[in-house]
C-alpha positions in Angstrom: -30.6 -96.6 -105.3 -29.7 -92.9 -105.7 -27.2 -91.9 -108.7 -24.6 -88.8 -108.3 -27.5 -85.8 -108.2 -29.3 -87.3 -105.2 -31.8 -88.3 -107.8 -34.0 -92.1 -106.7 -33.7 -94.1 -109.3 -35.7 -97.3 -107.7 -35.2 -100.8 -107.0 -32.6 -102.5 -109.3 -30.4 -106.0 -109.3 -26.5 -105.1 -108.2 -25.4 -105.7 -111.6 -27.8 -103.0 -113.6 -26.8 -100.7 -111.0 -23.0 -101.6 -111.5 -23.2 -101.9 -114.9 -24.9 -97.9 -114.6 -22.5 -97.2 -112.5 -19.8 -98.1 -115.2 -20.9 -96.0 -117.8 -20.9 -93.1 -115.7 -17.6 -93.9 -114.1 -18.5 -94.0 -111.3 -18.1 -96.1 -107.9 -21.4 -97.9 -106.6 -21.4 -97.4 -103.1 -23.5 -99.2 -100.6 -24.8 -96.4 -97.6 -27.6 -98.6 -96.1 -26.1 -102.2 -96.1 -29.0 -103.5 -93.0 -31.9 -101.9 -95.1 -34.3 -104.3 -97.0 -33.1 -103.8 -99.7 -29.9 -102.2 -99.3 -29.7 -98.9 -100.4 -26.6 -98.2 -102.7 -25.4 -94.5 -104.2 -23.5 -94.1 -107.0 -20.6 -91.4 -106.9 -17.1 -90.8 -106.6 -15.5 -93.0 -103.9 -12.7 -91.3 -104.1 -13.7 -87.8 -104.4 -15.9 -88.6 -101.8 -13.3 -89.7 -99.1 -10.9 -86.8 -99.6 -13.7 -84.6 -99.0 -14.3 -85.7 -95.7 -11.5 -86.2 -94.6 -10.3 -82.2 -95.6 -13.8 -82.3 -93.5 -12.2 -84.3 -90.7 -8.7 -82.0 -90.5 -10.8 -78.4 -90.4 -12.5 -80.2 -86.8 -9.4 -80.7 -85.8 -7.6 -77.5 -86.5 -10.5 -75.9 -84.6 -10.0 -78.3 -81.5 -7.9 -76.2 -78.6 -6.0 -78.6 -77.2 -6.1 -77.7 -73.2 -2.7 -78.6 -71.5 -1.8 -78.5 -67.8 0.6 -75.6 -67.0 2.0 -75.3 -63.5 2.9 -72.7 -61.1 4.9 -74.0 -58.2 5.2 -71.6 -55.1 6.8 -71.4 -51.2 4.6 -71.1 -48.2 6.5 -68.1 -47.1 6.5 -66.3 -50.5 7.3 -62.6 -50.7 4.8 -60.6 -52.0 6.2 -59.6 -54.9 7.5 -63.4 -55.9 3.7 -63.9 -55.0 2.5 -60.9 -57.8 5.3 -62.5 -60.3 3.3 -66.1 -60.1 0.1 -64.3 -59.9 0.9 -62.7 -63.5 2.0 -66.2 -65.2 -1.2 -67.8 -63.7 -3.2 -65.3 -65.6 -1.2 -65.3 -68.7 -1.5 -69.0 -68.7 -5.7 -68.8 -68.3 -6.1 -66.4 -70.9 -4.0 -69.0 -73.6 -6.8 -71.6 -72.4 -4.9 -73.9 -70.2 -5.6 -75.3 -66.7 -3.1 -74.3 -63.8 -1.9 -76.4 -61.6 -0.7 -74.5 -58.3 1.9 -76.4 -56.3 3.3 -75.3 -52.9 6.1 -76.9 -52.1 6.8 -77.5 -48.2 10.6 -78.3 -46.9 11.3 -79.6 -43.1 9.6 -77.7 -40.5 7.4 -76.0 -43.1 5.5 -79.4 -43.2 4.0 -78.8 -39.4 2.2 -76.1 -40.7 -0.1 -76.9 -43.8 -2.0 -74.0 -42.9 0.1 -71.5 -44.5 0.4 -73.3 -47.6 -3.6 -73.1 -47.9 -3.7 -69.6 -47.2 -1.4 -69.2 -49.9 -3.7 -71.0 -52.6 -6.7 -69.4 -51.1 -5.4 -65.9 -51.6 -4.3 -66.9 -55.2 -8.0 -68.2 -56.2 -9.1 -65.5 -54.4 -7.0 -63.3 -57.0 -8.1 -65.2 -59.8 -11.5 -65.8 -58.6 -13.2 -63.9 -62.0 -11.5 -65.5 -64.9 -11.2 -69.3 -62.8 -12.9 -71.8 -61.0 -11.6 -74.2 -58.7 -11.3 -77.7 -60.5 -9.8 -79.3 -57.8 -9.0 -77.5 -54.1 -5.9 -77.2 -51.9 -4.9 -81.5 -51.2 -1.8 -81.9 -49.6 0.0 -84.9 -51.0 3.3 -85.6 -49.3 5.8 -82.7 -49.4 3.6 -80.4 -52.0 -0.2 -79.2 -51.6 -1.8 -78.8 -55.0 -4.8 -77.1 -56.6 -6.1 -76.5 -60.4 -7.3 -73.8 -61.9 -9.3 -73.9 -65.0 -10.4 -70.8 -66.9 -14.3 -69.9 -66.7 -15.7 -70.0 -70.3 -14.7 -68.6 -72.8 -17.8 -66.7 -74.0 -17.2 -64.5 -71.0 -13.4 -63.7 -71.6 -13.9 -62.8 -75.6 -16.7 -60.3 -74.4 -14.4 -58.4 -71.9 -11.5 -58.7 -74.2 -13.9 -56.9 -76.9 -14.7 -53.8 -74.6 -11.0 -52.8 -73.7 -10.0 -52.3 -77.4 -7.5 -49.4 -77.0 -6.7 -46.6 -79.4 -6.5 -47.9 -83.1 -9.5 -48.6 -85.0 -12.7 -47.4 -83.7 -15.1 -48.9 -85.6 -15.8 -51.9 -83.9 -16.3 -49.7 -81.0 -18.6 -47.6 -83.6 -20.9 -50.8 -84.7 -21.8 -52.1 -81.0 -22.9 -48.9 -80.4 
């Protein structure tokens, strides 16, 4: 039996340690209910509870949520088009979030699965220092997929950290 201070106060029968309890107003709480005997804590239930679970919602605002964005493309994309999904692929890596790269085949485009590949290898190949290849080119019916998820983060925040631009220079100041 512990009271509110973390303090032992020994073996005792349940009702001199609720009765303690009591004048303290507090809550007897049992921690260790499979322990011989069971060892009991006297504190603020209440106080207690709300406390972890402000404890619980700071894990969970610090949690990033990954989501799936997707980038869908033509086997005979220009090169600008190309450059134009390029750009979103990255913006979406740099928020966190895995890509998924879809080339979409129509009609006679389906004899030739081989461009489509080429297509996702060049864009990997584009991407291939901020990404790695979760899952590679699979052609599944009329579209041939790949994802994309970002390389960790450690990496990004300490390239992010060298281009500061202009501004305040004393971050640049302390690292050196």
């Amino acid at each position: 039996m512990t009271d509110a201070n973390g303090e032992q106060l020994g073996v005792m029968l349940t009702r001199d340690a609720l009765r303690l309890a009591e004048e303290k107003h507090l809550d007897l709480v049992e921690v260790a209910p499979k322990a011989r005997p069971p060892v009991c804590r006297i504190m603020d239930f209440g106080k207690y509870r709300y406390e972890q679970q402000k404890r619980e919602k700071e894990v969970r605002k610090k949690q990033k949520i990954i989501t799936i964005k997707e980038v869908k493309l033509r086997p005979n994309i220009e090169q600008h088009d190309f450059e134009v999904k390029l750009k979103n692929a990255q913006r979406f890596i740099e928020e966190g979030n895995k890509v998924k790269v879809t080339i979409m085949f129509r009609g006679r485009e389906l004899s030739h699965p081989e461009l489509g590949s080429e297509v996702l290898t060049k864009l990997a190949e584009a991407l291939k220092e901020t990404v790695t290849v979760e899952r590679s080119a699979k052609l599944e019916g009329k579209n041939m997929t790949m994802i994309l998820s970002p390389k960790a983060q450690k990496a990004q925040k300490s390239r992010k950290s060298t281009n500061i631009k202009g501004g305040d220079t004393s971050a640049q100041n302390q690292d050196a």
